[in-house]
C-alpha positions as CSV (number, residue, x, y, z in Angstrom):
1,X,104.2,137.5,82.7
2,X,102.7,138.9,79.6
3,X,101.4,142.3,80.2
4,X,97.3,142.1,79.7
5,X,95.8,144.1,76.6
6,X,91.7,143.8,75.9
7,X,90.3,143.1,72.7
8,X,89.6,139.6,70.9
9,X,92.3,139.9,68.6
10,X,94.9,140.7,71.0
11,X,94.0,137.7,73.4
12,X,92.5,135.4,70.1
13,X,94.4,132.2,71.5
14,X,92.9,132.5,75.3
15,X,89.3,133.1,73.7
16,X,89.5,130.3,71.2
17,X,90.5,128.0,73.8
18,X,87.5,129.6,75.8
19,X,85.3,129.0,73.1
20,X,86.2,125.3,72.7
21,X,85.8,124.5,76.6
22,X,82.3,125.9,76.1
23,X,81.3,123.8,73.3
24,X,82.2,120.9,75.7
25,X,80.1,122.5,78.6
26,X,77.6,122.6,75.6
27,X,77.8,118.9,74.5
28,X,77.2,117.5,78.1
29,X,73.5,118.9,78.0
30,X,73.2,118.1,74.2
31,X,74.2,114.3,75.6
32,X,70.2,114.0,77.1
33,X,68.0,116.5,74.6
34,X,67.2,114.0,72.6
35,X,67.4,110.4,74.7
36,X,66.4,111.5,78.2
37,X,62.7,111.8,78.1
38,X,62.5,108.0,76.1
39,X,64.9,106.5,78.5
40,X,62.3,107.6,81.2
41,X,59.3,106.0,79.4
42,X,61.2,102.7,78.0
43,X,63.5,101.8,80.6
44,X,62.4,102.9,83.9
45,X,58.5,103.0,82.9
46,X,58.1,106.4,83.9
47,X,54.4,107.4,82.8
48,X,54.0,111.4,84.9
49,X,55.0,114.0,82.7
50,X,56.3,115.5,85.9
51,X,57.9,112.9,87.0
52,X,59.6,112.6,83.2
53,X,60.3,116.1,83.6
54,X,61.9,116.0,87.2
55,X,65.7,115.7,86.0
56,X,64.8,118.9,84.6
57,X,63.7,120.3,87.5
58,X,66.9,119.6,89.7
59,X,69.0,120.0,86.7
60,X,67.6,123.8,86.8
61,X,67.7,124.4,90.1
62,X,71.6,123.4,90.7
63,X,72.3,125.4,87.7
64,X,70.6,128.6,89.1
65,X,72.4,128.3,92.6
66,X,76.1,127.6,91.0
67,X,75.4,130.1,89.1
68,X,74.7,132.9,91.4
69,X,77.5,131.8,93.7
70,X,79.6,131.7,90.3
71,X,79.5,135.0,90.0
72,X,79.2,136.6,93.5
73,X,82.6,133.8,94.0
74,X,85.0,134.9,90.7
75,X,86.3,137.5,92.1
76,X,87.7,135.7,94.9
77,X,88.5,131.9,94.2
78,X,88.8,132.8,91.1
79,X,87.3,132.0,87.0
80,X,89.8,129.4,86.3
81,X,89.6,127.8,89.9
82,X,85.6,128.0,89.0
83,X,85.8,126.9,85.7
84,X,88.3,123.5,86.9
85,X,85.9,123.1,89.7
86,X,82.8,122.8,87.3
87,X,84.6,120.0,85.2
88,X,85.0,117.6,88.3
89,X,81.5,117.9,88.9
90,X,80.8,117.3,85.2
91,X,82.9,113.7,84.9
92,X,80.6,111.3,86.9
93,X,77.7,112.2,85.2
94,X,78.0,110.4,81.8
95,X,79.2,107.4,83.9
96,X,75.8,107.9,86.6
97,X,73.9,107.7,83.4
98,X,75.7,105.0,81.5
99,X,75.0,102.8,84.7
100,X,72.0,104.0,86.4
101,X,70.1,100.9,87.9
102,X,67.1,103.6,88.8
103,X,65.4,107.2,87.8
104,X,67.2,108.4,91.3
105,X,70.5,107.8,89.7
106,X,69.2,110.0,86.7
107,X,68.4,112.8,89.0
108,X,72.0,112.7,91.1
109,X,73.5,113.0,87.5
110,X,71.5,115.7,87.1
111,X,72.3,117.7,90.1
112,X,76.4,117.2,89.1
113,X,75.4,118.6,85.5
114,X,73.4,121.8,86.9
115,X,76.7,122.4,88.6
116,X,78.8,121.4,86.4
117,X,76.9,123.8,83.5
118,X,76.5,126.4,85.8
119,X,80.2,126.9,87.3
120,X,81.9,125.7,83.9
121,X,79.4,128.0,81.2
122,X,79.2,130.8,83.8
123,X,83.3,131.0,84.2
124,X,83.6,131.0,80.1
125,X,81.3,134.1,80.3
126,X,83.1,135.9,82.3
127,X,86.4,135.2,81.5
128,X,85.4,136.2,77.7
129,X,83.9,139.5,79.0
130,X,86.8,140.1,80.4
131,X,89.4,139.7,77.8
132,X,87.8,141.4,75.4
133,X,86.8,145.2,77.0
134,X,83.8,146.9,76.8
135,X,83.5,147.1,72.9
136,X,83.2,143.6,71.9
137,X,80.6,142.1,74.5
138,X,78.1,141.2,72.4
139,X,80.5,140.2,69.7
140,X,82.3,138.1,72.7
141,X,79.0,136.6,74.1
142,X,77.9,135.8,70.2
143,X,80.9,133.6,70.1
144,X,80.7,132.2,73.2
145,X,76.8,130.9,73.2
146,X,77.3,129.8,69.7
147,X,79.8,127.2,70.4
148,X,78.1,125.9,73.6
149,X,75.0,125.6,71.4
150,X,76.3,124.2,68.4
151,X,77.7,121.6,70.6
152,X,74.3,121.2,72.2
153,X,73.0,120.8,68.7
154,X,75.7,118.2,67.2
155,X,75.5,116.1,70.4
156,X,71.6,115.8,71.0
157,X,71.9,114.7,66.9
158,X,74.5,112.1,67.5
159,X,73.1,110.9,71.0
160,X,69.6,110.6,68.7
161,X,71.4,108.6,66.0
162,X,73.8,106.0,68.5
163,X,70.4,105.8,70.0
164,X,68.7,104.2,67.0
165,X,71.8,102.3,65.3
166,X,72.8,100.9,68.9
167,X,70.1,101.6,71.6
168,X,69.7,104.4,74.5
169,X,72.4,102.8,76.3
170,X,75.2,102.0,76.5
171,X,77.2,104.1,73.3
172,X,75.1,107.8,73.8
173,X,77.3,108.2,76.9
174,X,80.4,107.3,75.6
175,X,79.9,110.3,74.0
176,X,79.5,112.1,77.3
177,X,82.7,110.4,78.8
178,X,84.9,112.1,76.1
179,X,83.2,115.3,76.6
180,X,83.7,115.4,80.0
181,X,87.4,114.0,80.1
182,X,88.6,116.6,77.0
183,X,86.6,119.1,79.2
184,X,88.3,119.2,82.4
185,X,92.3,118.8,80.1
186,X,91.1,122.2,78.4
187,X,90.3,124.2,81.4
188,X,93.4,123.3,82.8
189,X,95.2,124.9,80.1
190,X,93.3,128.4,80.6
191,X,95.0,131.4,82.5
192,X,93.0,133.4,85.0
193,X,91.8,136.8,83.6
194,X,91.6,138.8,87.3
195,X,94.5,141.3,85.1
196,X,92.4,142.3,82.3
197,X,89.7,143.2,85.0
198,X,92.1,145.4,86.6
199,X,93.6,146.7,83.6
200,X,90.1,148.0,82.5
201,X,88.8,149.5,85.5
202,X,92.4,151.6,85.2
203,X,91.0,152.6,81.8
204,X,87.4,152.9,82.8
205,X,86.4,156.9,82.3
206,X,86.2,158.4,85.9
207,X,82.2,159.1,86.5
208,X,79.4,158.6,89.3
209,X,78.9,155.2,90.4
210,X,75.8,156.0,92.6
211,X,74.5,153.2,94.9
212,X,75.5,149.3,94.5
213,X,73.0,147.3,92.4
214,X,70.8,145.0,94.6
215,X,69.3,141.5,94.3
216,X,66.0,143.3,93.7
217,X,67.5,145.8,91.5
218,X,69.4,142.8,89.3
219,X,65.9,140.7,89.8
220,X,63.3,143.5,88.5
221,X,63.3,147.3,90.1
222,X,66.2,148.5,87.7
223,X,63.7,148.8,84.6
224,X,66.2,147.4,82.2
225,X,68.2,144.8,84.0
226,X,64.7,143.8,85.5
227,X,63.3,143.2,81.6
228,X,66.1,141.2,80.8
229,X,66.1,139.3,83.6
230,X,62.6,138.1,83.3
231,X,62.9,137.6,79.7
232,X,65.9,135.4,80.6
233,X,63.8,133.1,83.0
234,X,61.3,132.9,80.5
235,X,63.4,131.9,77.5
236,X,64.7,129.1,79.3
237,X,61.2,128.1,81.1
238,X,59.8,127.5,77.4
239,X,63.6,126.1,76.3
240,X,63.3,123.4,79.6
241,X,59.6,122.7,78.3
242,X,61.4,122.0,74.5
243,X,63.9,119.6,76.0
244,X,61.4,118.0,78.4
245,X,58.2,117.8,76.0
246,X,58.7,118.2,72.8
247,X,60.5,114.3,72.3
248,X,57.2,113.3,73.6
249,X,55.1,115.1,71.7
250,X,57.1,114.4,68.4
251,X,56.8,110.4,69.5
252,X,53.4,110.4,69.9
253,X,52.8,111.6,66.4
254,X,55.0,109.0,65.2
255,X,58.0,110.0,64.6
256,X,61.6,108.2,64.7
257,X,64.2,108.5,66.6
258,X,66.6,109.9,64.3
259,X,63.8,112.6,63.2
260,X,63.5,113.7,66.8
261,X,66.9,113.7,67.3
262,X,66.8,115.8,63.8
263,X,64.4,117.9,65.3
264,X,66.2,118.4,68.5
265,X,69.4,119.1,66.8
266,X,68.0,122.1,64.2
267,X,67.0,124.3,67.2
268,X,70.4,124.7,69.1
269,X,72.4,124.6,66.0
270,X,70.6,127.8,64.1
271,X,70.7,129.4,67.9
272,X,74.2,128.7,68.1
273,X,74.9,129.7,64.3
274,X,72.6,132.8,64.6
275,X,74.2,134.4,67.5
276,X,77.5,134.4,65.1
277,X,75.5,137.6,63.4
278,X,72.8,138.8,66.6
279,X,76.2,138.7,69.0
280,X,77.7,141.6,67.0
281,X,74.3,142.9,66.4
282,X,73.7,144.0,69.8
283,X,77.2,145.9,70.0
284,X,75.1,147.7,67.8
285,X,70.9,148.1,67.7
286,X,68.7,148.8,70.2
287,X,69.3,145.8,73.1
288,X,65.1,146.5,73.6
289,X,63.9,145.8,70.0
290,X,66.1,142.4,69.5
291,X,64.5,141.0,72.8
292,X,61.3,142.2,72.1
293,X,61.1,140.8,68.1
294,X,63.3,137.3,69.7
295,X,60.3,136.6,72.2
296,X,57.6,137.6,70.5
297,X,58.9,135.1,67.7
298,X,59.7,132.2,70.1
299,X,56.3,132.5,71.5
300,X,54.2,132.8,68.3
301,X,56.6,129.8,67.0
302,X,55.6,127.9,70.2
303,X,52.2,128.4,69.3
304,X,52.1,127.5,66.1
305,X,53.4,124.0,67.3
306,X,50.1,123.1,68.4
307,X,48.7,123.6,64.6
308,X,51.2,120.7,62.5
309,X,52.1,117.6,62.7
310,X,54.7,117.4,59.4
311,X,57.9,116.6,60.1
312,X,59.0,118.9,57.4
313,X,56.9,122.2,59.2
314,X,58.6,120.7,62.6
315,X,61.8,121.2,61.0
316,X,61.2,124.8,60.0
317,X,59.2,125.6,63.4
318,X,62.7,124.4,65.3
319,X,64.8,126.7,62.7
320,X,62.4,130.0,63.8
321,X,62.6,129.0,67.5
322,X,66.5,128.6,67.3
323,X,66.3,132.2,65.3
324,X,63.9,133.7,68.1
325,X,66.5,132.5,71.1
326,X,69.4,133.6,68.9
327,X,68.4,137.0,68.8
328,X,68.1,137.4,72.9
329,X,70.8,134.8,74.1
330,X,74.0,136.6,73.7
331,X,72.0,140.4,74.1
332,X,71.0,139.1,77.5
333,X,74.6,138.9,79.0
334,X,75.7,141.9,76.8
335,X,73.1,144.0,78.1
336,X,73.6,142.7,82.3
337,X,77.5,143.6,81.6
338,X,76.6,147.0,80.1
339,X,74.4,147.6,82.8
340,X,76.0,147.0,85.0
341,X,79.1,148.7,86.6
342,X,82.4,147.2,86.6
343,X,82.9,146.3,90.1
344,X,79.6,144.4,90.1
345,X,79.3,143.0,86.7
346,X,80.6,139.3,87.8
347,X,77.5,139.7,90.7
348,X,75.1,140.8,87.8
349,X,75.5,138.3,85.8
350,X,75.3,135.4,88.8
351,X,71.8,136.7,89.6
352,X,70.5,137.0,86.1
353,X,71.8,133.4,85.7
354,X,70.5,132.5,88.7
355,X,66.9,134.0,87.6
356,X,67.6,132.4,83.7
357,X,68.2,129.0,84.9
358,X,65.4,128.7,87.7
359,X,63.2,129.2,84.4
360,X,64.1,125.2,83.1
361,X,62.8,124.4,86.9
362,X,60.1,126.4,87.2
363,X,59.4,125.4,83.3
364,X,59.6,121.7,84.3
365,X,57.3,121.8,87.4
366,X,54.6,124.0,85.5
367,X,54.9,122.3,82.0
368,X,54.5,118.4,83.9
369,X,51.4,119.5,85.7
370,X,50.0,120.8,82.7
371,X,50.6,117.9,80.8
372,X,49.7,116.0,83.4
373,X,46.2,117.3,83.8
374,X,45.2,118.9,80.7
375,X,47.4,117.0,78.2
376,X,50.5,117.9,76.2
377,X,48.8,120.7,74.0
378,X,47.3,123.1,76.9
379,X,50.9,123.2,78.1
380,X,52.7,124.4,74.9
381,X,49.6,126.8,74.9
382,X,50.3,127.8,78.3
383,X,54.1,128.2,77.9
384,X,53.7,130.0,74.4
385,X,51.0,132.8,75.7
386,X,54.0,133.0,78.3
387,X,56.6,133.8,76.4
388,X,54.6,136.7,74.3
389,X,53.8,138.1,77.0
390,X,57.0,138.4,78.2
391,X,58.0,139.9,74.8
392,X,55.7,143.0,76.1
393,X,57.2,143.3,79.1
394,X,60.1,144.4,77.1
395,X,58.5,146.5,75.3
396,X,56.8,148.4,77.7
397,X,59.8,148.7,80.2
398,X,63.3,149.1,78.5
399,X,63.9,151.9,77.0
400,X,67.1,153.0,74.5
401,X,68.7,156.5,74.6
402,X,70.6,159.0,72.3
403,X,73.8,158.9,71.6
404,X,76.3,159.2,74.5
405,X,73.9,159.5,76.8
406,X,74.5,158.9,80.5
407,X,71.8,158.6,83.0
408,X,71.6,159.3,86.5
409,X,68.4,158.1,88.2
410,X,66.6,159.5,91.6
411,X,67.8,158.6,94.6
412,X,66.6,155.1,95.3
413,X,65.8,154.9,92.0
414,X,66.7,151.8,89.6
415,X,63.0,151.6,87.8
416,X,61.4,153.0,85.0
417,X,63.1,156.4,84.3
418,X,61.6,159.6,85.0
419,X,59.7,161.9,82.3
420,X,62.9,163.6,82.0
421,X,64.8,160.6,80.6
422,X,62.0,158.9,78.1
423,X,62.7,159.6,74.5
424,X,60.7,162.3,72.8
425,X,58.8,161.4,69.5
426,X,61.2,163.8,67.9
427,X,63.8,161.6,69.6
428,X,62.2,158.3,68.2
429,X,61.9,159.9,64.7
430,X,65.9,160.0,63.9
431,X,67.5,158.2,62.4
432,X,68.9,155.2,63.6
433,X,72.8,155.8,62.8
434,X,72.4,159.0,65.8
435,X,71.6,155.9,68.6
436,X,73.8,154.6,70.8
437,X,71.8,151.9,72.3
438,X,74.0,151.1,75.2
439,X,73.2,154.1,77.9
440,X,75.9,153.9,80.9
441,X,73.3,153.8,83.9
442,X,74.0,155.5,87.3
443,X,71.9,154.5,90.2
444,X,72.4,156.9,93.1
């Protein structure tokens, strides 16, 4: 066997291999951003928004639970075994769709996709964070998220335009079957990484560990793992209001097909291409100030829905919210692995996952009872207000040190840090080049 080395460039062909099995991962929920909602409304005479929205509810939860048991199971079945495991969950569900006589056939597909997505994309993660050492996780996670979202994108644009040449059914999922099939071949192909995991905790400086991370910690009391986490469940609470809602809204003002589709398409393909440059970024900058400026944009853009109805503006409101989510997607993971110490990082991630993906639930439930009752507008209100206000969360909770700094909190402690460790204004007054914004946090 090859002896293990970290980096990207020395284990290029396992990460490009990575990086294509995640665009697959990525197609299979591109596959129903665009067709879903009208395939509720035309075929099955669905008329609820929450009952529209229900495959997005199921789909959410699923994905939260595989992916907390994703990452509390890698280190013992195993990332490929995970990743493998996610694929055969994946391959019925282009074929439940293609066929479903009923909505309940729509929400069994849905269930295999939450754990398909969440044990396929969750495996990718890791396995990516793994080969490539501490130094290049944002860089890795950039990567990584693009290609799932680009694939999101180029899928929800092609399902959108079989949909109008041919009709919702049956060529969409045809699509879906080749996904799913090429899918499962590549992740058979992959090699386990469990070696470059031991090779860097042999390299991993020697240093106090303190106290595991809890659930709670993960969830909220650590005050930087808690900001990203709620950030993270509310990114995807307004992204599963987007998927659910927004084909709706876009029909009722009259437009095709093909421009929702369009429309559908720009938003995970300049989130995808964006995190090729916001990946690196947060190797770099303050993780605080590019979730604070990415949520505070998605939610103002959000709003600003509720003021146009030109397909042109539309076009350029889904480029700002694809440049909003771009700028937290891959810091989110970056920041939970730096967090995070090694022995728990695969745990970490599983529960912020577990917290991101509950938001397209939680999203779904909320967003359909809105809609339901108050209309289609008081929801994007509500969801929008939601999303800037989780933007000052951020800002009033994380926090950014000076260079090599490494903090120890209280016993007990995993919150806010004390007056001893918040920054000085003649701290906040250097310049930025004398930051490094990834402190190594001890929890005792």
């Amino acid at each position: 066997m090859t002896t293990p080395r970290l980096g990207l460039r020395e284990n290029w062909h396992q990460f490009s291999l990575l990086v294509l099995v995640n665009a697959f991962v990525g197609g299979m929920v591109g596959l129903e951003r665009t067709i879903l909602p009208q395939l509720a409304e035309q075929e099955f005479h669905l008329v609820a928004r929450s009952a529209i929205l229900s495959f997005i509810v199921v789909f959410g939860l699923t994905k939260a639970a595989a992916n907390y048991y994703a990452g509390a199971w890698a280190n013992t079945v195993g990332r490929k075994n995970l990743l493998v495991l996610g694929w055969l969950f994946g391959l019925p569900v282009p074929l439940l769709l293609l066929w479903a006589p009923s909505w309940g056939w729509v929400i069994v597909a849905n269930v295999l996709l939450g754990f398909n997505q969440g044990l396929a994309w969750s495996s990718t993660v890791v396995m990516k964070i793994d080969l490539v050492g501490p130094k290049q996780r944002g860089l890795a996670m950039g990567l990584n998220e693009s290609a799932g979202y680009l694939a999101v994108a180029a899928t929800a644009f092609a399902s959108g335009w079989l949909a109008t040449e041919y009709g919702l059914r049956p060529y969409p999922f045809y699509l879906g079957i080749a996904l799913a099939v090429l899918g499962l071949l590549g992740s058979l192909l992959v090699r386990d990484t469990r070696h470059h995991v031991a090779l860097e905790a042999a390299q991993a400086p020697a240093g106090p560990v303190g106290a595991p991370l809890s659930f709670w910690d993960v969830t909220w009391r650590h005050a930087n793992l808690g900001s990203v986490t709620q950030a993270g469940l509310v990114n995807n609470l307004n992204d599963g209001m987007v998927w659910g809602l927004l084909p709706l809204l876009l029909a009722g003002k009259g437009f095709t097909l093909t421009q929702i589709g369009t429309v559908a398409a720009v938003y995970p393909a300049v989130w995808g291409l964006g995190q090729l440059v916001t990946g690196p970024l947060s190797d770099r900058l303050c993780k605080k100030d590019l979730l604070f400026w990415g949520m505070l944009l998605q939610g103002a853009v959000l709003l600003a829905m509720l003021f146009t109805s030109s397909y042109p503006v539309f076009l350029l409101l889904a480029a700002l919210l694809g440049a909003g989510t771009a700028l937290v997607y891959p810091t989110f993971l970056a920041a939970i692995a730096e967090y995070s110490p090694l022995t728990q990082r695969t745990r970490s991630v599983g529960i912020f996952r577990l917290w991101r993906d509950a938001g397209y639930a939680i999203g779904a439930l909320l967003t359909g009872v809105l809609a339901d009752t108050l209309g289609l507008p008081a929801a994007l209100a509500a969801i929008g207000g939601l999303t800037v206000l989780s933007s000052l969360v951020i800002r009033r909770r994380m926090y950014c040190l000076p260079v090599s700094s490494s903090v120890e909190l209280p016993a007990g402690s995993c919150s806010r840090p004390t007056p001893a460790f918040r920054l000085s204004s003649q701290l906040l007054a250097r310049p930025l080049s004398s930051y490094r914004f990834q402190p190594t946090l001890h929890c005792a």
